[in-house]
N, C-alpha and C positions, 0 to 999 in steps of 0.2 A: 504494500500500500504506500502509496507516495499522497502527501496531508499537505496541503497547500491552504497558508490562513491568508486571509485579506482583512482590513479595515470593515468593511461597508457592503452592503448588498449591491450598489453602483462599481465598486473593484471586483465583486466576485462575479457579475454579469461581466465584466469586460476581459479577465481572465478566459473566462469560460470561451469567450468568442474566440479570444485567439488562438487556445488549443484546438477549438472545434474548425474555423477555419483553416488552420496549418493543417489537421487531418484529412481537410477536400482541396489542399490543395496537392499535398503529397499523393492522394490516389479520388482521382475524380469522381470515379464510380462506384465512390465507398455507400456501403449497406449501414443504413443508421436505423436507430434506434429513438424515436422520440418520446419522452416524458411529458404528459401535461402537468397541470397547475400554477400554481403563482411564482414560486424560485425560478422556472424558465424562462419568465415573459422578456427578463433585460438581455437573456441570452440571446433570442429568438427577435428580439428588435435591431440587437446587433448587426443580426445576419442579415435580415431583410434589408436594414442601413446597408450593409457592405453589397447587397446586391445591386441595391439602384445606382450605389456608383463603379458599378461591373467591377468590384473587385472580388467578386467568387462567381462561380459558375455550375448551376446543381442539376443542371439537363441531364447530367449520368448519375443523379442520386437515388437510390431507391430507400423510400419509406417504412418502417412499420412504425405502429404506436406502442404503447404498453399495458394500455389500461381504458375501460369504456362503462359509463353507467349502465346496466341493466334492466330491465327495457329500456329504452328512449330511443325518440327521433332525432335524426341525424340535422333536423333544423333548431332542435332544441337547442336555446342559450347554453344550456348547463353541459351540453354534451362536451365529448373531448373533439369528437371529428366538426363540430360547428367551431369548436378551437383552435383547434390547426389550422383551417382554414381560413378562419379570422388573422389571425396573428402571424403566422407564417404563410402557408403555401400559396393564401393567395398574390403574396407580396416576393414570391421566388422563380425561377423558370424550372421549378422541377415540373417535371411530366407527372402527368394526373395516372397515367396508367404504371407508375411505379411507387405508387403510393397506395399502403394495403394497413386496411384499419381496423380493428374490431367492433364489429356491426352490432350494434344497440340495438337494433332494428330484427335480427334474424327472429323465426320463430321456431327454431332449431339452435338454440347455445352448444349444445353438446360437440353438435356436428362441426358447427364454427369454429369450435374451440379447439377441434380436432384438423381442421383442414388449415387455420390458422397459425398451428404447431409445425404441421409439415410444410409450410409455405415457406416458415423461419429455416428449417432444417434444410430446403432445399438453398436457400439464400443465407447463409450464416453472416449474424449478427457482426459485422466490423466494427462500431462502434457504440456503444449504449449511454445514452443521458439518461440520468436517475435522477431525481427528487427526492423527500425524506419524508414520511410523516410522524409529528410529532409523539405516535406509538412507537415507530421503528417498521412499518410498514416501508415496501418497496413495490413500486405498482399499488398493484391492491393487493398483495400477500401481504394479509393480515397478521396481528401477534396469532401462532399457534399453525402456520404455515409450516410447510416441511421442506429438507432441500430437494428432495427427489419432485418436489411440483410442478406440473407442466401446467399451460395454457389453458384456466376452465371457468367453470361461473360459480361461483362463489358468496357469501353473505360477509356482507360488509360488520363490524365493529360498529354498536353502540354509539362508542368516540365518534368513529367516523361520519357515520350515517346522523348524528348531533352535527358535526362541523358542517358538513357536506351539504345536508337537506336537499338530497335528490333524489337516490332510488336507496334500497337494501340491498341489492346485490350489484355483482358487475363482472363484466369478462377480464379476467388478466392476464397476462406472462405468467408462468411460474417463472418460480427460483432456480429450479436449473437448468431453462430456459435463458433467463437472464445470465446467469454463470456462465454458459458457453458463448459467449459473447466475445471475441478478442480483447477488447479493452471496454471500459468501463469507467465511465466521468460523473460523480455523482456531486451535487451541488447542493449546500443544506445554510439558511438564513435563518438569525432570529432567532430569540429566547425559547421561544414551541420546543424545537430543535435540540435543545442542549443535551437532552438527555440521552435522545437516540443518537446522537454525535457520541456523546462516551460510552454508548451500549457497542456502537461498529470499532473505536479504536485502543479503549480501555477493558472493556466489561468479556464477559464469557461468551462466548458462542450458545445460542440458546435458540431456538423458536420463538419463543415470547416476544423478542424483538428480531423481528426476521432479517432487517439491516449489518446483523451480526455478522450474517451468513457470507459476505463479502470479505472477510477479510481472508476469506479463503482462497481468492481469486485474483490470478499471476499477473496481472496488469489491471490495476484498480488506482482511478486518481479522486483526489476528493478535494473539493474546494470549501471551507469555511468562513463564514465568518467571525468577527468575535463574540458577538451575542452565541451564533450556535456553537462554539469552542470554548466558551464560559467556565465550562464543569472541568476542561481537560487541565 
């Protein structure tokens, strides 16, 4: 694990771009991995900044997400694919047809969740952006998540579904889904944060905070800031 601190949530979005941008420009046709929620947005403004003035170019980037409410419409506010959309792809030249997202919408999760695993498997994960939630969830592997978990629908946390207020369940990645990943950029802001920040670089390896489970994994960078680096 390589722990990278920053000042301020504005240093750790601008960090974050320049790793992520150095990585398409080193291989153009790199397989990513997108996180939603709020730690991404400065990331993900970066990029789209850096696109309008053609300093990257992501026509050979191919998409996945990580995580998707369960049900919901893919126009819904809350969703994550109204997300991406909004915030990034509509502001980037990637191709619509290499961008593969976990459908809220299916009426079949099982099967999604199955053809969605083998989609990753046929395309392995080059680069993965992670978020944290203030349990130590990763995607939506919740605490009590196992590493062997692949890609499936699942019921949200209490916490979660308290913070969230959208659905009870939702489609994820597993955990060793996420693992197989080449490298892994995970971005954690903010008081929330602190504790699953010392559960992944101080604490035991546990299930209960499934963020642990990273510190398993041979190329892992993590960027903090001081609020979430507090405890350390």
């Amino acid at each position: 694990m390589k722990l990278i601190k920053v000042k301020n949530y504005r240093e750790l979005s601008e960090k974050a771009f320049q790793i992520v941008s150095e990585e398409i420009r080193k291989k153009p046709n790199l397989v990513m991995g997108f996180a939603a929620g709020k730690t991404t947005l400065g990331l993900y403004r970066n990029l789209a900044g850096a696109y309008k003035k053609k300093q990257i170019d992501f026509s050979k980037i191919k998409a996945f997400d990580l995580d998707e409410y369960y049900p919901i419409k893919n126009n819904n506010k809350k969703s994550f694919y109204y997300h991406f959309f909004r915030n990034l792809f509509n502001k980037i030249n990637i191709k619509k047809e290499n961008i593969r997202l976990l459908n809220g919408e299916t009426k079949n999760p099982e099967k999604e969740c199955r053809n969605y695993e083998e989609e990753i498997r046929k395309n392995p994960i080059d680069f993965q952006i992670l978020g944290l939630g203030s349990n130590g969830h990763i995607g939506f592997n919740e605490p009590g998540s196992e590493l062997n978990s692949k890609t499936r629908l699942v019921n949200l946390s209490k916490e979660t579904v308290k913070i969230k207020k959208v659905t009870k369940r939702a489609l994820t990645v597993g955990i060793s889904t996420i693992m197989k990943s080449k490298k892994i950029l995970l971005l954690a802001s903010g008081k929330k944060k602190a504790k699953a920040v010392y559960s992944l670089v101080k604490g035991e390896i546990d299930k209960n905070y499934p963020v642990s489970f990273l510190r398993r994994h041979k190329n892992l960078l993590v960027i903090i800031d001081e609020e979430a680096g507090s405890l350390l």
